[in-house]
N, C-alpha and C positions, 0 to 999 in steps of 0.2 A: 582853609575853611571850605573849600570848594572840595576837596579829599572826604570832608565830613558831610558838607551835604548827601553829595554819592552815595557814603555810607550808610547814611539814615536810609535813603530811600530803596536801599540793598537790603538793608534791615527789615525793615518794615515791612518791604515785598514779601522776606521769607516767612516773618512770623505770618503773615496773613494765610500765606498757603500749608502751612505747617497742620499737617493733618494728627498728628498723636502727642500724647504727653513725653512722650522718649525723645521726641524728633526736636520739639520745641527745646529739650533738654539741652541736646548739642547746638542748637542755635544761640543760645544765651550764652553758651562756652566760645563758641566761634567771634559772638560780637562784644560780649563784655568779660570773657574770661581774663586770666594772667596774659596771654599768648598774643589777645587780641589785636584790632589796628588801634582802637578805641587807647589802648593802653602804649601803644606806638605812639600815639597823636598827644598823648600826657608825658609822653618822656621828651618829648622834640619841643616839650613848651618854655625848656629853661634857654633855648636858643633864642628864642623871639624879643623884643624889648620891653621893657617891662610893663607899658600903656597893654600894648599887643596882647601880651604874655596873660594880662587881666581879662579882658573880651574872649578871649579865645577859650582860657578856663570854665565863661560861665557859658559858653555854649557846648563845649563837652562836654560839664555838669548835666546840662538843659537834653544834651541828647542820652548823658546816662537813665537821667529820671523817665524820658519818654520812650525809651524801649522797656527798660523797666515795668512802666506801666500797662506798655501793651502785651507784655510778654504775661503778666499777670491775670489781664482779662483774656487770651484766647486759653489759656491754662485754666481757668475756671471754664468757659465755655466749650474746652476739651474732656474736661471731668464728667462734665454733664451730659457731654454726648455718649461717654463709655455709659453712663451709669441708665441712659435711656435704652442704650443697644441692650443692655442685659434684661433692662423690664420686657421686653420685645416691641409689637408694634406700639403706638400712642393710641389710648383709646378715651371716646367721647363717652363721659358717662350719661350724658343727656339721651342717649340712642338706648334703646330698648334690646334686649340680647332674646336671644330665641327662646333662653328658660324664661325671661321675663315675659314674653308674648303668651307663653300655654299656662303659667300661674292664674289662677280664677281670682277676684277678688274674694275678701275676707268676708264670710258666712255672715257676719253682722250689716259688712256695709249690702249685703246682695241682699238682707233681709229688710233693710231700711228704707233700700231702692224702692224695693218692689211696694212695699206699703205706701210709699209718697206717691209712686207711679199711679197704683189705686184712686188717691183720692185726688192727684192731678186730673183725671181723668172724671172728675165729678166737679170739678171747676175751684178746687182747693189752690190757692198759692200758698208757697215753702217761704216762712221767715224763720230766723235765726235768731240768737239774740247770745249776749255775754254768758260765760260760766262763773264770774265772779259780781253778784250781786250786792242787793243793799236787803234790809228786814222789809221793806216796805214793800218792794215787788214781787220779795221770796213770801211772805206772809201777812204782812199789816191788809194790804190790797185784794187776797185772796182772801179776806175773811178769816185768818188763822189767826185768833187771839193771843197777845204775848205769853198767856199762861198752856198755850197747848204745847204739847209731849214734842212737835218738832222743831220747834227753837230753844231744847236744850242744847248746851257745847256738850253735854256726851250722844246727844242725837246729829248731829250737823257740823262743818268745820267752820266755825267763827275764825274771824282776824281780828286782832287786837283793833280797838276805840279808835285810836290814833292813826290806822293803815287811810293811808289818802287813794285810792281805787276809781274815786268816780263820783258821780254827783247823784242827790237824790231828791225828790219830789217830799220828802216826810220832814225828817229831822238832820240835822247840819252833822249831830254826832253818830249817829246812830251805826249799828256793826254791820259788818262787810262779812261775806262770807258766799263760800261753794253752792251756789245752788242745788238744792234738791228737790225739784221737778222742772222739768220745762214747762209747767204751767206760768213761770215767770214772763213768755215770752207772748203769751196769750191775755197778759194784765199791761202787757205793752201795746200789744196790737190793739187793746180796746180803746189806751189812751191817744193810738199814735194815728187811727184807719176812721173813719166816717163808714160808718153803716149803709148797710147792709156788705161783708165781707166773710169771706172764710178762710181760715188757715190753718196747716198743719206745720210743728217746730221741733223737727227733730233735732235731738243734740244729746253731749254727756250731762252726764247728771252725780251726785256727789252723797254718799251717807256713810255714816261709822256704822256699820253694819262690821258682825263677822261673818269673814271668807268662809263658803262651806259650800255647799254643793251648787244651794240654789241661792246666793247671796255672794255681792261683791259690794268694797265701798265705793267701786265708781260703775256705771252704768249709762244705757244707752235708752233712752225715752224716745216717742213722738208724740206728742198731743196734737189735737186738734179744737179750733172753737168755730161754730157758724152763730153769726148773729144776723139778725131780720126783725121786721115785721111777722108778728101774728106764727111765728116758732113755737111747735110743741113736742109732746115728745112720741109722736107719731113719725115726724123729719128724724127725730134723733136713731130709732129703733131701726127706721130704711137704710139710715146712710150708714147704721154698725150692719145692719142682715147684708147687707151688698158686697161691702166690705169683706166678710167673716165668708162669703161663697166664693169671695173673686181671690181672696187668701188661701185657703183651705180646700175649697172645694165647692162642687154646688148641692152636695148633698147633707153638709151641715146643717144641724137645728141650733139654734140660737134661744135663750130667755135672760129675761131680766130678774133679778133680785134684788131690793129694798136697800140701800146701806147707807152711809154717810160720810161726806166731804163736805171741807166748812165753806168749800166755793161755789159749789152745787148743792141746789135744792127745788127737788126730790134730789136722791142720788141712787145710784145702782150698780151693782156687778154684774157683768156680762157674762155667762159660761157659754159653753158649746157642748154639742155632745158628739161623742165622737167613737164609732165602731171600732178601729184603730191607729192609734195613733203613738208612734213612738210607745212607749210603756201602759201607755192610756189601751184599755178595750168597756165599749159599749156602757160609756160612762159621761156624766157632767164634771166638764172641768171651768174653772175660772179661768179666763185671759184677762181683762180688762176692769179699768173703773169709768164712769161716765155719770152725765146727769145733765139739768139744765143747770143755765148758772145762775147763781145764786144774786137776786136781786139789790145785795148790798155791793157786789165784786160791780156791776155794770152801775150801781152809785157811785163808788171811788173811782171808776174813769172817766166819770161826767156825764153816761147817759141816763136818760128815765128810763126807768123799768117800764113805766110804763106804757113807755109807745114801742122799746124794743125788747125783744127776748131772745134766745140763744143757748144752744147745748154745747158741753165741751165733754172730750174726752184724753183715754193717755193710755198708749201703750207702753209696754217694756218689751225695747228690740228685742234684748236678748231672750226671755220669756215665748218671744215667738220662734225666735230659731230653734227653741229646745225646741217646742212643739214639731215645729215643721221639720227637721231633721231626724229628730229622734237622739237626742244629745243629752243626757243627764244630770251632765256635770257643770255649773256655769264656770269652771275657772279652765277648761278648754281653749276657750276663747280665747282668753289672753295668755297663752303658753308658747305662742309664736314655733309651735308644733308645725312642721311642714308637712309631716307625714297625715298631722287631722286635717289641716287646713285646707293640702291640695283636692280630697275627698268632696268639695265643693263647687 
């Protein structure tokens, strides 16, 4: 027995040092082949007496299994090391690579920035809010009655009755679904923020729309809402002309037009005019919708109309990068194109 401990620990030493699959090979032949001592030590057992003969058995067994096993894990931990030498060095993919470093961000998020950065800079805070809504924040609360054109399922993506998504302030059954505007997040802030505050919520946004030049079903919004005291829409007109010079330029002319949203009231479209612009020359274009808000939307989050009032508005990211780039086509954008994308 004293023969066998030796052994193991002759053993053992070599497997540990055994630097290849080949080498290990011959070591396994050397200690547990036909030829072996190992196989010596099992022939010289029918000498011993038979108490002996048993003990002695289950510790040769005991030393077959345990080089066995060891021979098994540096043989796996050999394989691994051949299969690492051919990836070459080990690399961190957390570390940034020098193509990673000169890539620009994507024309959407630089267009996004910059517009938050704008109205940061006018004392706006950035809230967020869910892309999987309820009817009530998407439209009940916004004034959009259940019979208007945007809460049909071939307008908007509804989830079945039953989808469990989240909780709601309205009704216990009522449907879940993609939001389509981020105006949901500005029916949130009205419930969630004490007055007087302002905020802009950019995020995606969700329609069955068909894909074509200037249309996708998912998009990139930012609204914004100020609420106060004694709000008109003299504040409203400053904070979009400010906006539309520190965007564009400072030579843009800006007006209002008349039109309608069921959350705003008055409401109006925003153009620009603009000498040239991408495809645009010396002409009125639409950017924007905006308006004050609609005296019922500031009843369903609890305040009086009449001690506070408030404009909101909403861009479409993408809608401005076309402008400010000169980009035509919205399905650009998401074609993961390096060759468009790096041009940014």
């Amino acid at each position: 027995m004293d023969a066998l401990e030796s052994l193991k620990a002759e053993a053992l030493k070599a497997i540990g040092n055994c630097s290849s699959v080949s080498d290990l090979q011959a070591i396994k032949s050397r200690y547990l082949g036909g030829g072996s001592q190992i196989i010596g030590l099992l022939k010289n057992l029918k000498n011993l007496p038979q108490e002996e003969k048993v003990v002695a058995g289950q510790q040769i067994n005991t030393f077959k299994r345990t080089l066995e096993e060891e021979i098994g894990k540096r043989n796996k931990w050999l394989q691994n090391q051949e299969r690492l030498k051919k990836l070459g060095d080990p690399i961190d993919p957390s570390l940034l690579t020098s193509y990673a470093s000169e890539t620009p961000l994507h024309p959407l998020t630089q267009t996004c920035q910059r517009i938050v950065s704008i109205f940061k800079r006018l004392g706006y805070s950035v809230v967020e809010g869910p892309e999987i809504e309820t009817e009530w924040f998407c439209f009940d609360a916004l004034n959009v009655p259940p019979n208007h054109p945007a809460r049909a399922e071939k307008d908007t993506f509804f989830f079945q009755k039953n989808t469990k998504v989240g909780t709601t302030k309205k009704k216990a059954d009522e449907a879940y679904l993609l939001r389509t505007q981020t105006s949901t997040v500005q029916i949130r802030s009205l419930g969630e923020h004490k007055p007087p505050f302002k905020v802009v919520s950019p995020g995606r946004v969700f329609r069955r729309d068909t894909v074509d030049a200037t249309h996708n079903f998912n998009f990139h919004q930012v609204e914004g809402i100020c609420v106060d005291q004694n709000i008109s829409i003299v504040d409203l007109r400053g904070t979009l002309d400010f906006f539309v010079r520190e965007f564009f330029g400072k030579n843009i002319k800006t007006r209002l037009r008349p039109s309608f949203f069921p959350f705003t009231e008055p409401s109006f479209e925003m153009d620009i005019f603009v000498e040239k612009l991408g495809k645009f020359h010396n002409t009125w274009i639409e950017v924007w919708g905006c308006g004050m808000v609609n005296p019922h939307v500031l009843g369903n989050a609890g305040l009086d109309p009449q001690e506070w009032q408030g404009f909101a508005f909403g861009f479409g990211v993408e809608r401005l990068a076309m402008f400010l780039y000169g980009i035509e086509d919205i399905r650009r954008f998401y074609q993961n194109d390096t060759r468009f994308l790096s041009q940014f």
